[in-house]
N, CA, C and O atoms as a GROMACS GRO file, in nm:
protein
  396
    1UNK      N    1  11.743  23.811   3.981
    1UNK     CA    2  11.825  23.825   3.863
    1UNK      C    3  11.756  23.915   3.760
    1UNK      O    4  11.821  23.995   3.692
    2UNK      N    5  11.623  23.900   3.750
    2UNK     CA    6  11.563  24.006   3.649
    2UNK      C    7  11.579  24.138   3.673
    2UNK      O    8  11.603  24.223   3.587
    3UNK      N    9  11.560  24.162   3.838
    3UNK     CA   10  11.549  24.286   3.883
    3UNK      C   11  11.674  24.344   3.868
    3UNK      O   12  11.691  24.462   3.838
    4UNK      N   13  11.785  24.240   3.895
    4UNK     CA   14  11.923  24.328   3.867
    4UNK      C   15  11.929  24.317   3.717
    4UNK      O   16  11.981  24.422   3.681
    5UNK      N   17  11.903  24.246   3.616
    5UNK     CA   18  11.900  24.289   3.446
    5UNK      C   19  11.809  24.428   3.406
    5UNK      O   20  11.841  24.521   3.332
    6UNK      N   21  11.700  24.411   3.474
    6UNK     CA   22  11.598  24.555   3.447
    6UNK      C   23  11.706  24.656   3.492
    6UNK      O   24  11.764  24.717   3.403
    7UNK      N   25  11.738  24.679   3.618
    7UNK     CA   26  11.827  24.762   3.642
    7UNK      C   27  11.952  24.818   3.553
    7UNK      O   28  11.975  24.938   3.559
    8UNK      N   29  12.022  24.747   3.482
    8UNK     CA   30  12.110  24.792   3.371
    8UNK      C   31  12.049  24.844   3.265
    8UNK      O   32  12.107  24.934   3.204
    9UNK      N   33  11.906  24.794   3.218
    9UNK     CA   34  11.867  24.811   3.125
    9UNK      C   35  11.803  24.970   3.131
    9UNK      O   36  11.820  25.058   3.047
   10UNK      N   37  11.730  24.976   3.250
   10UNK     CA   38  11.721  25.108   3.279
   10UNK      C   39  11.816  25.235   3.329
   10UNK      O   40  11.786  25.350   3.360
   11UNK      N   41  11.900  25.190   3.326
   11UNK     CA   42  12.032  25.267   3.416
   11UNK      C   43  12.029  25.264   3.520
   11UNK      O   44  12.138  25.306   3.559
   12UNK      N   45  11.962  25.236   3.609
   12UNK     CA   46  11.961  25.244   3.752
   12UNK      C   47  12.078  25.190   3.843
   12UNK      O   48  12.098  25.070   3.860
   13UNK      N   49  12.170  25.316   3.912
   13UNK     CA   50  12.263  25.280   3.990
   13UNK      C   51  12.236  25.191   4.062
   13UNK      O   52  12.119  25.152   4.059
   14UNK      N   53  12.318  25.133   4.143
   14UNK     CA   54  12.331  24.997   4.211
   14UNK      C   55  12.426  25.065   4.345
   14UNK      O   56  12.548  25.062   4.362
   15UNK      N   57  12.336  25.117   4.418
   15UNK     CA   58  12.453  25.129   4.576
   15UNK      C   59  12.401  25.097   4.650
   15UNK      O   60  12.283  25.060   4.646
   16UNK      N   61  12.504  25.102   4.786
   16UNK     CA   62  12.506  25.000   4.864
   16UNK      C   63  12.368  24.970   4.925
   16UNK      O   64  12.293  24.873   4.914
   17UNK      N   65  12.361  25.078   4.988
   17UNK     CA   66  12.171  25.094   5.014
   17UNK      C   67  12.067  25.061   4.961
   17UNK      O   68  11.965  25.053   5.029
   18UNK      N   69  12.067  25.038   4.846
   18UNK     CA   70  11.956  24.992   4.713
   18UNK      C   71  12.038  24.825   4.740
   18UNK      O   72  11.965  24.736   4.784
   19UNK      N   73  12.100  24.811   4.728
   19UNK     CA   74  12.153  24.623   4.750
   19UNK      C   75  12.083  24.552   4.848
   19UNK      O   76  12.027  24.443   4.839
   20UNK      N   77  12.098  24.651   4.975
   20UNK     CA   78  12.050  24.632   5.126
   20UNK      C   79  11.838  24.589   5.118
   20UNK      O   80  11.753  24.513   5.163
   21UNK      N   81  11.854  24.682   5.047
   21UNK     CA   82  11.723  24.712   5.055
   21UNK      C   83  11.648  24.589   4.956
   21UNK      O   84  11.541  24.536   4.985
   22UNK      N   85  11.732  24.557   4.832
   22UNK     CA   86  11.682  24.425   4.728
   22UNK      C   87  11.719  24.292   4.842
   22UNK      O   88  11.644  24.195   4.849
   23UNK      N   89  11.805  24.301   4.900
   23UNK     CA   90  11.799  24.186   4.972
   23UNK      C   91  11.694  24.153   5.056
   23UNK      O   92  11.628  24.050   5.036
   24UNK      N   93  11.667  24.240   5.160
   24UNK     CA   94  11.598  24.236   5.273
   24UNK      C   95  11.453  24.193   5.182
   24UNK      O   96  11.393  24.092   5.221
   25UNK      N   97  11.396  24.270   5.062
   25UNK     CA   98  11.286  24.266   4.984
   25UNK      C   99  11.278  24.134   4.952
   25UNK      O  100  11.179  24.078   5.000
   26UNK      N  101  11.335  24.080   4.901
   26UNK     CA  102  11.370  23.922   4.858
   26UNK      C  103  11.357  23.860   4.945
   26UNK      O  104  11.250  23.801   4.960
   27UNK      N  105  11.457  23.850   5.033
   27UNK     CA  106  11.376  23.755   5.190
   27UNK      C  107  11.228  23.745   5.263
   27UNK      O  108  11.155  23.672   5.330
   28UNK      N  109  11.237  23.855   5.210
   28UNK     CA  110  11.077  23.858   5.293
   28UNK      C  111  10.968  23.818   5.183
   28UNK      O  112  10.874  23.748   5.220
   29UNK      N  113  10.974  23.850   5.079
   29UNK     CA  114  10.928  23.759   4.976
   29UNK      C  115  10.951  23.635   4.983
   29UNK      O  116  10.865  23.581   5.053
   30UNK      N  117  11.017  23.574   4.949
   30UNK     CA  118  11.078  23.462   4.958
   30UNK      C  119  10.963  23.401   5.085
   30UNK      O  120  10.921  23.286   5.080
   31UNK      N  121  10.943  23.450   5.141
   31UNK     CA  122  10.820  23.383   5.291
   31UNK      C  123  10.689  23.402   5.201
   31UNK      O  124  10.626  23.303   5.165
   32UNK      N  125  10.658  23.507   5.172
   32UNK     CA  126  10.561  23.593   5.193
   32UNK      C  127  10.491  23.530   5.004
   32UNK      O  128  10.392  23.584   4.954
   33UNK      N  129  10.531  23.470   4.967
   33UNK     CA  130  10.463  23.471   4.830
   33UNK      C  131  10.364  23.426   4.816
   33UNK      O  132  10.355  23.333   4.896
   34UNK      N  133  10.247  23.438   4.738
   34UNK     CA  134  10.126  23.452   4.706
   34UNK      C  135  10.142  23.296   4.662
   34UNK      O  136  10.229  23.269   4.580
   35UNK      N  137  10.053  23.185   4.720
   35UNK     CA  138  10.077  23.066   4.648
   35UNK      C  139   9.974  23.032   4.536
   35UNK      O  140   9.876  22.957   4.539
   36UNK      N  141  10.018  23.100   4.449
   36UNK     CA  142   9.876  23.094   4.359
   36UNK      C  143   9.959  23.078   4.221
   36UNK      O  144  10.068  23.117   4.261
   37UNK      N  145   9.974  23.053   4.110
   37UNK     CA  146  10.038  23.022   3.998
   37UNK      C  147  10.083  23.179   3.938
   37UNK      O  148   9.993  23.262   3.947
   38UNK      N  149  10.161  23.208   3.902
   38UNK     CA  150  10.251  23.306   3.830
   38UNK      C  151  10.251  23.439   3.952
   38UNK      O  152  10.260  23.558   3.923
   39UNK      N  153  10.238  23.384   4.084
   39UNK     CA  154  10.229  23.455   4.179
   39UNK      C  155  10.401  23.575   4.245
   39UNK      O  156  10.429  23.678   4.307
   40UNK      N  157  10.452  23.475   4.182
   40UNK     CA  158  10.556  23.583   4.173
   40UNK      C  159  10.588  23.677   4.136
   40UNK      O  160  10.669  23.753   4.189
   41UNK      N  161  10.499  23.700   3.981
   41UNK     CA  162  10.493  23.832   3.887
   41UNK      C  163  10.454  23.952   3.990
   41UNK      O  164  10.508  24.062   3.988
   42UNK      N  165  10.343  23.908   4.085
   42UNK     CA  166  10.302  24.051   4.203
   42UNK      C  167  10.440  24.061   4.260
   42UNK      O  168  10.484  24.175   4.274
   43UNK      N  169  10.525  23.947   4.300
   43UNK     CA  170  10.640  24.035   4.413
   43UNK      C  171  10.737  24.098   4.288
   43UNK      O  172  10.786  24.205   4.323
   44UNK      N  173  10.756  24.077   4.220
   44UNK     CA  174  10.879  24.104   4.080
   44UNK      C  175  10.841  24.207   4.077
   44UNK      O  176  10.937  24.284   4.091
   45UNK      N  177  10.721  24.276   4.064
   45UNK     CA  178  10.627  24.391   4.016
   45UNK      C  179  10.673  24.515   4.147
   45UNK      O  180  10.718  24.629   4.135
   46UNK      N  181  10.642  24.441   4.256
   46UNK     CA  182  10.721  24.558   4.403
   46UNK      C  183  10.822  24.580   4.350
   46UNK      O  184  10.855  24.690   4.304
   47UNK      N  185  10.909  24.445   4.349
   47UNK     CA  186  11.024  24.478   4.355
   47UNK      C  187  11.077  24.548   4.278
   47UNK      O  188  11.190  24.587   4.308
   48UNK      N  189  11.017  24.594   4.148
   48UNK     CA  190  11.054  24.692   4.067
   48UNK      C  191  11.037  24.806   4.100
   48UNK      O  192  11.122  24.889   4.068
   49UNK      N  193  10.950  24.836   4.157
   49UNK     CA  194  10.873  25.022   4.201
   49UNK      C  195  10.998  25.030   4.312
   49UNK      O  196  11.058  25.138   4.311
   50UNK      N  197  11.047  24.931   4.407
   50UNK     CA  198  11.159  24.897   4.513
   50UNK      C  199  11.306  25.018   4.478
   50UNK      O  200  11.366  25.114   4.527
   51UNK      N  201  11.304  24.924   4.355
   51UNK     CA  202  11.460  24.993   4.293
   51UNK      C  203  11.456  25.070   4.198
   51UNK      O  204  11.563  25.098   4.145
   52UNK      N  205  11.311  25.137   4.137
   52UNK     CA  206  11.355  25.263   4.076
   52UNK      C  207  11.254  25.224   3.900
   52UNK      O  208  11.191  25.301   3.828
   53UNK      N  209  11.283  25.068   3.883
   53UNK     CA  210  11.242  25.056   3.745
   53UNK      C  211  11.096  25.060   3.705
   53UNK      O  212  11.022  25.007   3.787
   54UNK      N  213  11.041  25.107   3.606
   54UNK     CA  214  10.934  25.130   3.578
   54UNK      C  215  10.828  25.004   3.597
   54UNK      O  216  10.878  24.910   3.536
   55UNK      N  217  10.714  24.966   3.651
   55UNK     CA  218  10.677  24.878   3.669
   55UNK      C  219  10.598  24.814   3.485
   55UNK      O  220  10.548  24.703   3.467
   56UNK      N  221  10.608  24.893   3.412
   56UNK     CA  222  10.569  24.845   3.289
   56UNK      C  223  10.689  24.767   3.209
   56UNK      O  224  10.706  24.729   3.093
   57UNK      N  225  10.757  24.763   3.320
   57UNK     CA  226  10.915  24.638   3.254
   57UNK      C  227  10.874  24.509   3.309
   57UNK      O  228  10.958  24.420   3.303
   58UNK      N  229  10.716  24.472   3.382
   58UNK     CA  230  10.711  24.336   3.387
   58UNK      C  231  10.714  24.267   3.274
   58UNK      O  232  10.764  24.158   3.246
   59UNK      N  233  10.645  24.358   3.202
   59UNK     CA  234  10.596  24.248   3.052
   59UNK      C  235  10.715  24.202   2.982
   59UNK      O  236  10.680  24.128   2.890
   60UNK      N  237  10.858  24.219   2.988
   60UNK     CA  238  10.939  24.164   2.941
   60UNK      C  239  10.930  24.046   2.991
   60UNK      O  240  10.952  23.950   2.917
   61UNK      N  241  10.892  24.026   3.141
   61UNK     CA  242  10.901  23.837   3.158
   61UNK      C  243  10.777  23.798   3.196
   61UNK      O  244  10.763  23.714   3.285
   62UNK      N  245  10.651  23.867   3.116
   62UNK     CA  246  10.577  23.743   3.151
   62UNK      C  247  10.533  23.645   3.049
   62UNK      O  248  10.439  23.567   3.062
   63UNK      N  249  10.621  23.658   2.932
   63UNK     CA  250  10.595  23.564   2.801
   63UNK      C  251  10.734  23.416   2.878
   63UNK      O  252  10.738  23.300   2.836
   64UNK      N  253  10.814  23.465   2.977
   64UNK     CA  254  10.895  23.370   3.000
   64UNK      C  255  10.860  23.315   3.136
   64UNK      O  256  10.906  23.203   3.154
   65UNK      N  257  10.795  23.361   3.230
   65UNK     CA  258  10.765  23.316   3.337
   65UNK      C  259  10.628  23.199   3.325
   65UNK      O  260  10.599  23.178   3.442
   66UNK      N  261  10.551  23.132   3.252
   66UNK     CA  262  10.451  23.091   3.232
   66UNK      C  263  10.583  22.922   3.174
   66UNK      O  264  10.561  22.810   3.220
   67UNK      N  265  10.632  22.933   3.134
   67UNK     CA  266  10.730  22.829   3.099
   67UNK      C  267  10.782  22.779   3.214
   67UNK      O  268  10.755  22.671   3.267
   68UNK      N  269  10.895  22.905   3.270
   68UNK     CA  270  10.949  22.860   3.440
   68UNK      C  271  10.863  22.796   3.515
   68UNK      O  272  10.904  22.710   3.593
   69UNK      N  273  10.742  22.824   3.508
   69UNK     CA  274  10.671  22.740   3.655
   69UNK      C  275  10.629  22.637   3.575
   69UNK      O  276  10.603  22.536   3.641
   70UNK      N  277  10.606  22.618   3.399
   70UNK     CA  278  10.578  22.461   3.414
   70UNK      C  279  10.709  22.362   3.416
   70UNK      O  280  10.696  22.242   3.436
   71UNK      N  281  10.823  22.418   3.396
   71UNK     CA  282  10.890  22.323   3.484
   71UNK      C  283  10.922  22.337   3.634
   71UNK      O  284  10.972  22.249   3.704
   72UNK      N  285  10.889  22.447   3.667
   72UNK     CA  286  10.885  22.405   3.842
   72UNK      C  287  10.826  22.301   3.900
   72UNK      O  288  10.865  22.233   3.995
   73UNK      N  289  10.715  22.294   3.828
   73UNK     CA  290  10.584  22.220   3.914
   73UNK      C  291  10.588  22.041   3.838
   73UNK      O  292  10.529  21.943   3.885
   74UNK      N  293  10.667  22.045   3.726
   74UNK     CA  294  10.694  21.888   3.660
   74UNK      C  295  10.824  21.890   3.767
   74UNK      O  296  10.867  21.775   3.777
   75UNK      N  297  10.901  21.986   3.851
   75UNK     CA  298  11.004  21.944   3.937
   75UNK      C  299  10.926  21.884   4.088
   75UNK      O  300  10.922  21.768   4.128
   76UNK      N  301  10.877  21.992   4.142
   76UNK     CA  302  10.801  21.959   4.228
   76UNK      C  303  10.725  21.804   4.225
   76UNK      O  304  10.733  21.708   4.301
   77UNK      N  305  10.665  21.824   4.126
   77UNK     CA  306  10.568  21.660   4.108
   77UNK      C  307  10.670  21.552   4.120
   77UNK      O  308  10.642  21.456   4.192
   78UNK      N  309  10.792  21.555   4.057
   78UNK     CA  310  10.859  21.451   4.026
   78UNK      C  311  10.911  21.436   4.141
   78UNK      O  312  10.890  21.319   4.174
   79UNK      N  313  10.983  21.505   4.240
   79UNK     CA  314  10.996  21.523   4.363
   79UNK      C  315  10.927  21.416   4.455
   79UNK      O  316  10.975  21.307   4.487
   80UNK      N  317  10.796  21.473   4.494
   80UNK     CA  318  10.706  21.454   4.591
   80UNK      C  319  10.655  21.296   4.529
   80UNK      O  320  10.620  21.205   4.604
   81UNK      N  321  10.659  21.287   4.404
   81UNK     CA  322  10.678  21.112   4.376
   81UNK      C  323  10.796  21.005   4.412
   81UNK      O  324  10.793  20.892   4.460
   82UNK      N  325  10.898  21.088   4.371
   82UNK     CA  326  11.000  20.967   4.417
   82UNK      C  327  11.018  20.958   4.586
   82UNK      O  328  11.046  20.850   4.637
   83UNK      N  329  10.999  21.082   4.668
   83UNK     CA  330  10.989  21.092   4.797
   83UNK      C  331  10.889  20.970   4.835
   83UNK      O  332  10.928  20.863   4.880
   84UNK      N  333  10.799  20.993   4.818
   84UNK     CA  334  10.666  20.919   4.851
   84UNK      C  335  10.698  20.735   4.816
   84UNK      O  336  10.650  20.634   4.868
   85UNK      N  337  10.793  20.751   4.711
   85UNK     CA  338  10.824  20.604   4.642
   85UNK      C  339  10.915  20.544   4.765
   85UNK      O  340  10.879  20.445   4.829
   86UNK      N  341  11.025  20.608   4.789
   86UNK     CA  342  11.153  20.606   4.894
   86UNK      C  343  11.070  20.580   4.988
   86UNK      O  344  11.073  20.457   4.999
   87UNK      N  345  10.985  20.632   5.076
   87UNK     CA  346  10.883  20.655   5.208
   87UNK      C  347  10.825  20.538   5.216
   87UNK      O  348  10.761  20.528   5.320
   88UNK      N  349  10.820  20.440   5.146
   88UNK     CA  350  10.680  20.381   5.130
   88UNK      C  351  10.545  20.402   5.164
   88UNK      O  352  10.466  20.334   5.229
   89UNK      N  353  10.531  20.546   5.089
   89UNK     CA  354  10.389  20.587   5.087
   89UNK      C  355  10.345  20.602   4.946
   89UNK      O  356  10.320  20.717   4.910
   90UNK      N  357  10.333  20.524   4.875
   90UNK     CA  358  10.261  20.533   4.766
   90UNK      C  359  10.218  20.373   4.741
   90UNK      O  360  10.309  20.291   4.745
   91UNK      N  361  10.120  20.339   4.723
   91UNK     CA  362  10.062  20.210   4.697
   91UNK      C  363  10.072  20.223   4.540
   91UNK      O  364   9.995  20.286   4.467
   92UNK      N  365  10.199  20.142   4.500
   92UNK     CA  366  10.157  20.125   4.323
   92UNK      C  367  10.083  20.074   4.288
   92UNK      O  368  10.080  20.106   4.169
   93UNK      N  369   9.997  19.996   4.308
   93UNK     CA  370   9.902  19.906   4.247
   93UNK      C  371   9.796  20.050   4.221
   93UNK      O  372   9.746  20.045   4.108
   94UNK      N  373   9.773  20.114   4.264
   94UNK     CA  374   9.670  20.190   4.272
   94UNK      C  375   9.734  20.279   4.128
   94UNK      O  376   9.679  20.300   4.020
   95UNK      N  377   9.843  20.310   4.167
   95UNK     CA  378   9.917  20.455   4.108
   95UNK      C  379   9.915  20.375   3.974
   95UNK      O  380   9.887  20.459   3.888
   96UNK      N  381   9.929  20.277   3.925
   96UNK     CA  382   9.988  20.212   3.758
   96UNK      C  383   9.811  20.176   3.763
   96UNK      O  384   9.760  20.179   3.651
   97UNK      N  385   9.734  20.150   3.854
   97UNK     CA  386   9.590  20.079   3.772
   97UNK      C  387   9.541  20.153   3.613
   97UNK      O  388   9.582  20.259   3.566
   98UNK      N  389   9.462  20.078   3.568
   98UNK     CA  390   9.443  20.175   3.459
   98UNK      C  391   9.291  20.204   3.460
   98UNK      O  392   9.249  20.290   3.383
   99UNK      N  393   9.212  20.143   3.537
   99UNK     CA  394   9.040  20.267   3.576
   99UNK      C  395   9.086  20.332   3.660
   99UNK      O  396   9.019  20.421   3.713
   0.00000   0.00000   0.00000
């Protein structure tokens, strides 16, 4: 979604071939991402040089991407707790102790 907002913002046509080509880029990202925290900013960053936009248009989102992943990861956590709760794999006694 950024990459197609950068794109208007820069003018950059949108045909069919450049669509083809953001998709396929995205999928394979989508595998391929760096699992390391704000690790997406490196694929966002291709994906800009990809379709034309200047790669100095990251800095528009990296004052907003540092927010997105802390609620990703309060999603994730909350997740992998109630899973674990459902599973009966979490021993509460341990999880509520207070040492």
């Amino acid at each position: 979604m950024v990459t197609l907002m950068l794109m208007r913002v820069y003018a950059v046509d949108m045909t069919v071939s450049l669509f083809i080509t953001l998709w396929v880029s995205v999928c394979i990202m989508a595998i391929a991402k760096p699992p390391i925290p704000c690790g997406g900013i490196i694929c966002i960053a291709y994906l800009f040089t990809v379709v034309g936009v200047p790669p100095e248009a990251i800095s528009v989102i990296l004052c907003v991407d540092p927010i997105a992943a802390m609620f990703n990861g309060v999603c994730n956590e909350s997740a992998n707790f109630l899973l674990a709760k459902d599973n009966n794999m979490l021993d509460e006694e341990k999880y509520f102790a207070a040492n």
